[in-house]
Backbone as CSV, one residue per row, in Angstrom:
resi,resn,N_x,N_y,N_z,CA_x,CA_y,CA_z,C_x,C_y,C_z
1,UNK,-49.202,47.465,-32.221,-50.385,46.647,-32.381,-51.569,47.532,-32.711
2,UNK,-52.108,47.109,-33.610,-53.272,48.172,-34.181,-54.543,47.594,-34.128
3,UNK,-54.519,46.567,-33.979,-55.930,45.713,-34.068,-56.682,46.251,-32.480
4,UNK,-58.309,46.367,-32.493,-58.873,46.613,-31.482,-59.393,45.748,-31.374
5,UNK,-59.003,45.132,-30.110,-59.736,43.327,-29.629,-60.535,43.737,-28.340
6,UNK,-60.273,44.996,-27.637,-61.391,45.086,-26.557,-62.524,44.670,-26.318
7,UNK,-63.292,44.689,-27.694,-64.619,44.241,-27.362,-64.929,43.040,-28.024
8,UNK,-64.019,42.271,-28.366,-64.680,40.577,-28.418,-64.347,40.176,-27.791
9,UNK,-65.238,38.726,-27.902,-65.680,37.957,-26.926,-64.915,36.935,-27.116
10,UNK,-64.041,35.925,-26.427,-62.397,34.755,-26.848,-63.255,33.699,-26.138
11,UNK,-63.242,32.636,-26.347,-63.688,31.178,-25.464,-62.452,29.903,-25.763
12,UNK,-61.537,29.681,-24.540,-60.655,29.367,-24.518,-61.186,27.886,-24.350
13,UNK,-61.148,26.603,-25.176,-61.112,25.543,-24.900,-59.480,25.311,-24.734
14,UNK,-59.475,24.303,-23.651,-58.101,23.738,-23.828,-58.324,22.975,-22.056
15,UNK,-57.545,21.889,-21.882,-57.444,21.068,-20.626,-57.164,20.801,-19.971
16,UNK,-55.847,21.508,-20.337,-54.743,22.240,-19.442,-54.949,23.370,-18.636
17,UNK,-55.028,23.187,-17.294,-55.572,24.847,-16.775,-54.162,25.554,-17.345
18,UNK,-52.935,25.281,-16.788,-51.553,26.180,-16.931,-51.773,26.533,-18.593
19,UNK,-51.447,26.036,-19.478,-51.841,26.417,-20.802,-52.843,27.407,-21.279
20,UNK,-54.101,27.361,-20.694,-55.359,28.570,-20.454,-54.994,29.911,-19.586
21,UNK,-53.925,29.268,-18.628,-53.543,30.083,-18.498,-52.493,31.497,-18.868
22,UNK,-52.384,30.722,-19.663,-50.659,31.259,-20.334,-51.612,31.607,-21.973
23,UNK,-52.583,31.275,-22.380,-53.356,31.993,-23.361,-54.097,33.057,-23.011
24,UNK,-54.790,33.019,-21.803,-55.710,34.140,-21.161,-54.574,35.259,-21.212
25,UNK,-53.577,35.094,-20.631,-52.360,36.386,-19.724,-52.181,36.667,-21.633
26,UNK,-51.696,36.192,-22.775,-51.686,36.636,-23.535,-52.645,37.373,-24.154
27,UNK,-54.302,36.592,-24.430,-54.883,37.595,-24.943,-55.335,38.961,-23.889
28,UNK,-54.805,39.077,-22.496,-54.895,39.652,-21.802,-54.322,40.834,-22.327
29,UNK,-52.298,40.339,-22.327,-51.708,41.948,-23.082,-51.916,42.485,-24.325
30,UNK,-53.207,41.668,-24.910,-53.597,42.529,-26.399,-54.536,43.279,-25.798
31,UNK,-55.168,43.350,-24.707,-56.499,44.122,-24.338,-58.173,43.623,-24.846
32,UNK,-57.607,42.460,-24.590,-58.950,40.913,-24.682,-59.185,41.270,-22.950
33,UNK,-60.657,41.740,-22.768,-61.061,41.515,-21.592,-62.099,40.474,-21.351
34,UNK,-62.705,39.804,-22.696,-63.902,39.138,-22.435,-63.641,37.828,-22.753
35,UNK,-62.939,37.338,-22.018,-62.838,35.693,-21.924,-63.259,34.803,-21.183
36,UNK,-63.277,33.546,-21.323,-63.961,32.144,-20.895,-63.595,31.369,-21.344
37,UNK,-63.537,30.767,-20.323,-62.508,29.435,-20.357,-63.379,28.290,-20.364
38,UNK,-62.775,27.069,-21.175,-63.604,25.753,-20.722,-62.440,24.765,-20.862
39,UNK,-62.770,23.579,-19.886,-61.764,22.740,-19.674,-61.744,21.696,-20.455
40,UNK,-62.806,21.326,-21.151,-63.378,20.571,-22.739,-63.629,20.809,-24.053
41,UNK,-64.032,19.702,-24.898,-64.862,20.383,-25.790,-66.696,20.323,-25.620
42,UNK,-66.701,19.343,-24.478,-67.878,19.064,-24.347,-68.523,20.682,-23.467
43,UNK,-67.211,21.241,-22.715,-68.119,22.266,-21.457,-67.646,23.345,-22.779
44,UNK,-67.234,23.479,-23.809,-67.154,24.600,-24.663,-68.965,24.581,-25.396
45,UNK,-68.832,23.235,-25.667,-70.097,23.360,-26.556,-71.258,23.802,-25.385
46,UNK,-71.224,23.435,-24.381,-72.889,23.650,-22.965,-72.378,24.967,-23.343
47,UNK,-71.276,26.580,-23.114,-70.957,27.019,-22.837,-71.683,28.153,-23.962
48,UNK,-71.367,27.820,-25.424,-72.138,28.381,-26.454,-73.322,28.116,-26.470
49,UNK,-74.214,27.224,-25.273,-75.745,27.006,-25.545,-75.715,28.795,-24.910
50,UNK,-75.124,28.998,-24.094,-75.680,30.333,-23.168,-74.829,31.917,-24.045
51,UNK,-73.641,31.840,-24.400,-73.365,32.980,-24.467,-72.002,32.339,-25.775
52,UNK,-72.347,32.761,-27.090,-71.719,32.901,-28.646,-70.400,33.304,-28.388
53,UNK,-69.389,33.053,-28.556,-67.857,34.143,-28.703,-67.635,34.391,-30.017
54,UNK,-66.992,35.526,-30.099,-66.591,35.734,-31.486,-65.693,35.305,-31.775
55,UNK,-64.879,34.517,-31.004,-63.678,33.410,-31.834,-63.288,32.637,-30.245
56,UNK,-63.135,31.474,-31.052,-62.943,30.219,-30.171,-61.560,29.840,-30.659
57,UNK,-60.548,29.608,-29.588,-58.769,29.300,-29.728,-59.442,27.676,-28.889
58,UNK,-58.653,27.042,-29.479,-58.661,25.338,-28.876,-57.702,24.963,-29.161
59,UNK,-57.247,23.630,-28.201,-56.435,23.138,-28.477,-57.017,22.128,-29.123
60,UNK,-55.829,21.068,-29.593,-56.332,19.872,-30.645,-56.468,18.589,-29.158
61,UNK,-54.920,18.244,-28.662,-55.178,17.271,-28.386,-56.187,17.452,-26.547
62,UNK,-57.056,16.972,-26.579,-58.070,16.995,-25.250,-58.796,15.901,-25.154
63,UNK,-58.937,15.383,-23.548,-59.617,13.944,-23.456,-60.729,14.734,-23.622
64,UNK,-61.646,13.094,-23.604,-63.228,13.354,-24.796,-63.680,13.462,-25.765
65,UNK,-63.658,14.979,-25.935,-63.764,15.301,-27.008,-63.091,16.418,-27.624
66,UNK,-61.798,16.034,-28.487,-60.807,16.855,-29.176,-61.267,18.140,-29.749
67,UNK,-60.322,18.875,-30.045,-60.409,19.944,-30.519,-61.104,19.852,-31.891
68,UNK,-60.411,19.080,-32.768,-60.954,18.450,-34.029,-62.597,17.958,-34.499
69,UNK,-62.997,17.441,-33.093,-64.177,17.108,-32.750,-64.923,17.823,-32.632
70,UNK,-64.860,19.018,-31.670,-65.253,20.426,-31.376,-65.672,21.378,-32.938
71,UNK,-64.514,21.246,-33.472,-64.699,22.137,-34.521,-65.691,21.769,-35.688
72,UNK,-65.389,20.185,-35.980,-66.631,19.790,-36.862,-67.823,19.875,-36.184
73,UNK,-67.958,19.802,-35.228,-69.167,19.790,-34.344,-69.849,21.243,-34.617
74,UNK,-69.163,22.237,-34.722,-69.464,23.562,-34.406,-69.627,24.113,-35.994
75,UNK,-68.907,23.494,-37.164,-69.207,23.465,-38.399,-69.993,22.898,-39.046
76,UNK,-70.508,22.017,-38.381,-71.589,21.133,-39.252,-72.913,20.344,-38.294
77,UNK,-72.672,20.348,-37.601,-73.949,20.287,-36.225,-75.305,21.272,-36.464
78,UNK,-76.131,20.769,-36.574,-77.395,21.433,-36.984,-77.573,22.460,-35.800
79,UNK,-77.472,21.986,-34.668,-77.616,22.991,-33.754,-76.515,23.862,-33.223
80,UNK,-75.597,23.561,-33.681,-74.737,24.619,-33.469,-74.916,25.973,-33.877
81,UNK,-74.174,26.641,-32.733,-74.595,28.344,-32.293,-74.219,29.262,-33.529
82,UNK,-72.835,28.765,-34.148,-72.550,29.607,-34.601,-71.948,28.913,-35.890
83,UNK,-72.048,28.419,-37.322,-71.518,27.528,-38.056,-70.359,28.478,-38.595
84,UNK,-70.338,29.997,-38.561,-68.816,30.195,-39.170,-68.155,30.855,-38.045
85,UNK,-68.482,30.677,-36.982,-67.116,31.083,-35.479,-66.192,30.967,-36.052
86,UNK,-65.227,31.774,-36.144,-63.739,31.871,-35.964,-62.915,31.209,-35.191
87,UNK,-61.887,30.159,-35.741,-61.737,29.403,-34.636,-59.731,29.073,-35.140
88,UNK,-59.418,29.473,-33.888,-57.985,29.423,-34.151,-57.592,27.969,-33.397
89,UNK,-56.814,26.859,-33.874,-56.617,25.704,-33.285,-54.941,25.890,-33.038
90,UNK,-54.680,25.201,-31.389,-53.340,25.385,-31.104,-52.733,23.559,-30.560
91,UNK,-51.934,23.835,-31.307,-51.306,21.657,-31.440,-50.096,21.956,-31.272
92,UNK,-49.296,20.428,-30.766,-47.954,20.543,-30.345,-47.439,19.734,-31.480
93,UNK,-48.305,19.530,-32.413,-47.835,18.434,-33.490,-47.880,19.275,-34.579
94,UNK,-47.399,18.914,-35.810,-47.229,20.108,-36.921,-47.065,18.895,-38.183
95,UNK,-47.196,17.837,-38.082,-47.167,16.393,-38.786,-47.780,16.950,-40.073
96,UNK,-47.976,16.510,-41.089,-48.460,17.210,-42.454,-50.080,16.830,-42.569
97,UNK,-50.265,15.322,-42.266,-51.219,15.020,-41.940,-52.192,15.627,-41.114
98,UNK,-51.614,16.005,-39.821,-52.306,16.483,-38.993,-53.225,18.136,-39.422
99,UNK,-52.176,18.837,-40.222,-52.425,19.868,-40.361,-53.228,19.849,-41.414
100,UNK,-53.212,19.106,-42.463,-54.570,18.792,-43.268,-55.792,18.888,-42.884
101,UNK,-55.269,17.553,-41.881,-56.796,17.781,-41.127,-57.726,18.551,-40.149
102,UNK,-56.685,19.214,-39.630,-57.395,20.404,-39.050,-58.024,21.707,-40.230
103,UNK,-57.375,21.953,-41.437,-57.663,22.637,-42.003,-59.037,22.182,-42.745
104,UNK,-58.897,21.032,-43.415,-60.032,20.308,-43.935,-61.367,20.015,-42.486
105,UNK,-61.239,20.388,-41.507,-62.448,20.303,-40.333,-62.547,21.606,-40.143
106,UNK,-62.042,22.413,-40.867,-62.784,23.713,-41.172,-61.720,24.903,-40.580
107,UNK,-60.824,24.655,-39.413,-60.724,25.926,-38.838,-59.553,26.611,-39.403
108,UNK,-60.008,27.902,-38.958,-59.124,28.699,-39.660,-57.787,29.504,-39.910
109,UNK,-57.518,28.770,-38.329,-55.721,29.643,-38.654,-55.681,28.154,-37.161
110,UNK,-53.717,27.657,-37.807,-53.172,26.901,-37.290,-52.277,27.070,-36.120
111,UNK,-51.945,27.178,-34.871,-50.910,28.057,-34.527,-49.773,26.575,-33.932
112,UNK,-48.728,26.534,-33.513,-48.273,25.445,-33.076,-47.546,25.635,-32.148
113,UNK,-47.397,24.850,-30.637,-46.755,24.790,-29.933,-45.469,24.914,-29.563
114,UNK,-44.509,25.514,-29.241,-44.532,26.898,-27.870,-45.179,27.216,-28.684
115,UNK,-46.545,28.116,-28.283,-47.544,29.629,-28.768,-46.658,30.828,-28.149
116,UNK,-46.370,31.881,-28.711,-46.043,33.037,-28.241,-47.142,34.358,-28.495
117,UNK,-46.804,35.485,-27.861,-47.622,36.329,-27.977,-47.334,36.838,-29.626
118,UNK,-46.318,37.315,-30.148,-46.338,37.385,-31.753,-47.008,36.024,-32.520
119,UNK,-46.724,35.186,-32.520,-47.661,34.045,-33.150,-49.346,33.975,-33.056
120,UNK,-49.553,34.073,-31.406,-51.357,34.377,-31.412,-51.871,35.645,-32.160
121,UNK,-51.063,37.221,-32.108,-51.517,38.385,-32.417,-51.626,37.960,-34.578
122,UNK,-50.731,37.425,-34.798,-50.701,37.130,-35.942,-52.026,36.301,-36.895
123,UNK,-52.122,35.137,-35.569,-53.203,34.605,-36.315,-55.099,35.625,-35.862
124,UNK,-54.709,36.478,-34.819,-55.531,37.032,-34.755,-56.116,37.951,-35.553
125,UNK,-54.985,38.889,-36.024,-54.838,39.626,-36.993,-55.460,39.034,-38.215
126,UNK,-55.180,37.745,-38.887,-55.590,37.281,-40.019,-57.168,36.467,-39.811
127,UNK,-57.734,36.400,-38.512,-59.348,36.253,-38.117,-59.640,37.692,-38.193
128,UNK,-59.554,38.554,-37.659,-60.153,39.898,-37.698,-59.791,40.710,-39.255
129,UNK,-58.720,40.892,-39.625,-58.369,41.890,-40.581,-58.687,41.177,-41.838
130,UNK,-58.502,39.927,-41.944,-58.464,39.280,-43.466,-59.335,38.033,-43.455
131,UNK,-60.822,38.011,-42.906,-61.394,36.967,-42.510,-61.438,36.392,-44.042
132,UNK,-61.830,34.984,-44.239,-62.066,34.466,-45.382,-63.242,34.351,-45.432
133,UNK,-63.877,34.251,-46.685,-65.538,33.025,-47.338,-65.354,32.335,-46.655
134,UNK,-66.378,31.985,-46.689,-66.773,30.176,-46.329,-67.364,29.822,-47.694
135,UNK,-66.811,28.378,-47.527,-67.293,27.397,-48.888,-68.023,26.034,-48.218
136,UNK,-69.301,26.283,-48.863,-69.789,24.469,-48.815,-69.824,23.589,-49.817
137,UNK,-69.714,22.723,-49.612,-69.376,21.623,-50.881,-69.924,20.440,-49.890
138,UNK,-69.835,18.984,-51.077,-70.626,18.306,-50.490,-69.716,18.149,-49.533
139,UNK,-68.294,17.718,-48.866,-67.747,17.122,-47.916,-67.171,18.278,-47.527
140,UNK,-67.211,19.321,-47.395,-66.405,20.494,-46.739,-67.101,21.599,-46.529
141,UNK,-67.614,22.060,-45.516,-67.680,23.464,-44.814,-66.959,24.504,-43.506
142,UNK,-66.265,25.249,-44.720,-65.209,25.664,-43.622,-64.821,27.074,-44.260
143,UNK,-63.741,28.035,-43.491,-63.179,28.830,-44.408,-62.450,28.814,-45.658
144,UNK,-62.695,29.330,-47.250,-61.796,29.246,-48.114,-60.150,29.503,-47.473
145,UNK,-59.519,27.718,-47.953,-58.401,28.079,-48.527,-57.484,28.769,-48.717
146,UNK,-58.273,29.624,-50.040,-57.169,30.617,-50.412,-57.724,32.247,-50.096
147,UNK,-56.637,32.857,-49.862,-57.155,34.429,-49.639,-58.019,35.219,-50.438
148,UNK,-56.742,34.966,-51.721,-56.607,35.525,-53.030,-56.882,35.118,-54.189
149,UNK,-57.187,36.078,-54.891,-57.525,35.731,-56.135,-56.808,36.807,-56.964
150,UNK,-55.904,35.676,-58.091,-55.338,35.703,-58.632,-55.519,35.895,-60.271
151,UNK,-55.899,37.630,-60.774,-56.007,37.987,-61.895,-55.486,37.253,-63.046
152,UNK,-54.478,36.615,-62.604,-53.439,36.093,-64.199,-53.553,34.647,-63.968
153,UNK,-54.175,33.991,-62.833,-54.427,32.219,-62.833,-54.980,31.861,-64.336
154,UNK,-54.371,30.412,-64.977,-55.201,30.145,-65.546,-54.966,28.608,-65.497
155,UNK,-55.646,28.052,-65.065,-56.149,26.500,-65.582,-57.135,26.377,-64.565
156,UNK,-57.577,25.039,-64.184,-58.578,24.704,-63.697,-59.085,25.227,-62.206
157,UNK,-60.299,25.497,-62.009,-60.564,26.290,-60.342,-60.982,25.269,-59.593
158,UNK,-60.143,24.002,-58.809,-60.229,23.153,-58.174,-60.604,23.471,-57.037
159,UNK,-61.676,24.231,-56.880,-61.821,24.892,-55.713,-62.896,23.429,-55.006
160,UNK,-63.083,23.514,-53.749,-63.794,22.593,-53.088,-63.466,20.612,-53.662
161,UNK,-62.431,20.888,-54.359,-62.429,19.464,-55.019,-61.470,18.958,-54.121
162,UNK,-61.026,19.321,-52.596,-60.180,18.804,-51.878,-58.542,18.792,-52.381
163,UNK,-58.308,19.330,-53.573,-56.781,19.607,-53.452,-56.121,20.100,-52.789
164,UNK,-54.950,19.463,-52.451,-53.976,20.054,-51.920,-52.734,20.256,-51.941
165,UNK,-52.678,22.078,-51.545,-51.164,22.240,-52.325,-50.240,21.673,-52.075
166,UNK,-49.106,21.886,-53.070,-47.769,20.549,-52.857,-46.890,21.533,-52.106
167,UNK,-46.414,21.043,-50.170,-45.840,21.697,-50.062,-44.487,20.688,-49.587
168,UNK,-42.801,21.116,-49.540,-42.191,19.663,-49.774,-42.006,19.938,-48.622
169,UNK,-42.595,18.459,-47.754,-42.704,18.081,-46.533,-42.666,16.733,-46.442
170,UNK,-41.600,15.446,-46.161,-41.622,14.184,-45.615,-42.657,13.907,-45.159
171,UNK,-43.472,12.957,-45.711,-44.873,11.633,-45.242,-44.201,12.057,-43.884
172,UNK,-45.335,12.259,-42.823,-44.847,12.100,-41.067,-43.990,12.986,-40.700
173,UNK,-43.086,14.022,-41.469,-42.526,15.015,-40.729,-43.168,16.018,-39.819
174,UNK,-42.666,16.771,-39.352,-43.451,17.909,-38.637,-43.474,19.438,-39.505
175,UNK,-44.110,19.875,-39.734,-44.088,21.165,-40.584,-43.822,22.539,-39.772
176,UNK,-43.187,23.074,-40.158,-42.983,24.234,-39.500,-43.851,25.554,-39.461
177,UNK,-43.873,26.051,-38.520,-45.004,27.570,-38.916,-44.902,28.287,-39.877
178,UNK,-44.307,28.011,-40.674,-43.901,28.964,-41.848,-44.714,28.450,-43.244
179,UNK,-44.380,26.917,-43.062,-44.968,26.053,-43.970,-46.409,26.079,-43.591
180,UNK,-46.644,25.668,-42.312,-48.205,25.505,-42.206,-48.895,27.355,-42.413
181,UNK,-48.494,28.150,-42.270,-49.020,29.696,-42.641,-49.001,29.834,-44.494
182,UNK,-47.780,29.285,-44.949,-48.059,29.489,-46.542,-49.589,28.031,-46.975
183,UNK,-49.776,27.122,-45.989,-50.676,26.137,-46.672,-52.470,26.834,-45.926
184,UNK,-52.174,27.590,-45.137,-53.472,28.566,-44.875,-53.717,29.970,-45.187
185,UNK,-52.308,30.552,-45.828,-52.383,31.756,-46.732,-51.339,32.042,-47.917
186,UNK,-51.915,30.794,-49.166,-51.237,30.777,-49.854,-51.330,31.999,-50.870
């Protein structure tokens, strides 16, 4: 492991204490000492009135106010602390739909339920080592899409026009981490 995470700052939404817990003990054995936990999205947001993290892990599904909720909130909320936080979202659902929409509410790496410690270091790795742009457009502010840019592309740069790539996945199936990682680093 090469990445140095010692000195950021992690803010664990999720509602599950056991689950927070079992994320803390992980970003624990990367040598994450500066964490905080919140049991909402509502005590995440009071939580950034006082003290910013440099990346926020949430889960999606939470009474109140969802993860999903959280994140547009934190992307497009006038008063929000931080409009491009880093924000890794963790779901037990992997539905095609679903994962759209977390990507289209801005955040930036998908991870899916069981989480393991190789799966979090991974998407950590790709917040720290390979952060993306951000793009605004009229209905989207969030991280670009795509990583890369591609010297030999040629036809149209549908960029911000809400396309999305064709990946072959059944209306309502569940997508696998493999699929949902090529549709956030294609």
């Amino acid at each position: 492991m090469g990445l140095k995470l010692d000195k950021i700052h992690v803010l664990i939404a999720e509602d599950h204490a056991h689950m927070r817990r079992m994320i803390k003990a992980i970003l624990d054995s990367f040598g994450i000492t500066h964490i905080r936990e919140a049991p909402s999205g509502e005590d995440a947001l009071r939580m950034m009135e006082i003290i910013v993290p440099d990346l926020l892990i949430t889960d999606w599904d939470m009474r109140m106010m969802d993860g999903l909720e959280l994140i547009r909130h934190i992307r497009t909320h006038p008063d929000s602390p931080n409009h491009y936080l880093p924000i890794i979202m963790i779901t037990g659902f992997a539905a095609r739909e679903r994962v759209y929409r977390a990507r289209d509410a801005g955040v930036n790496e998908l991870l899916v339920k069981p989480i393991t410690a190789k799966g979090m270091y991974s998407r950590l790795a790709a917040v720290v080592e390979r952060p993306r742009d951000f793009v605004r457009t009229k209905t989207f502010f969030g991280p670009d899409r795509r990583r890369k840019v591609d010297p030999n592309f040629k036809g149209d740069d549908r960029r911000g026009k809400g396309a999305a790539p064709k990946i072959p996945v059944a209306p309502g199936a569940e997508m696998s981490q493999r699929q949902i990682n090529k549709l956030f680093n294609p």
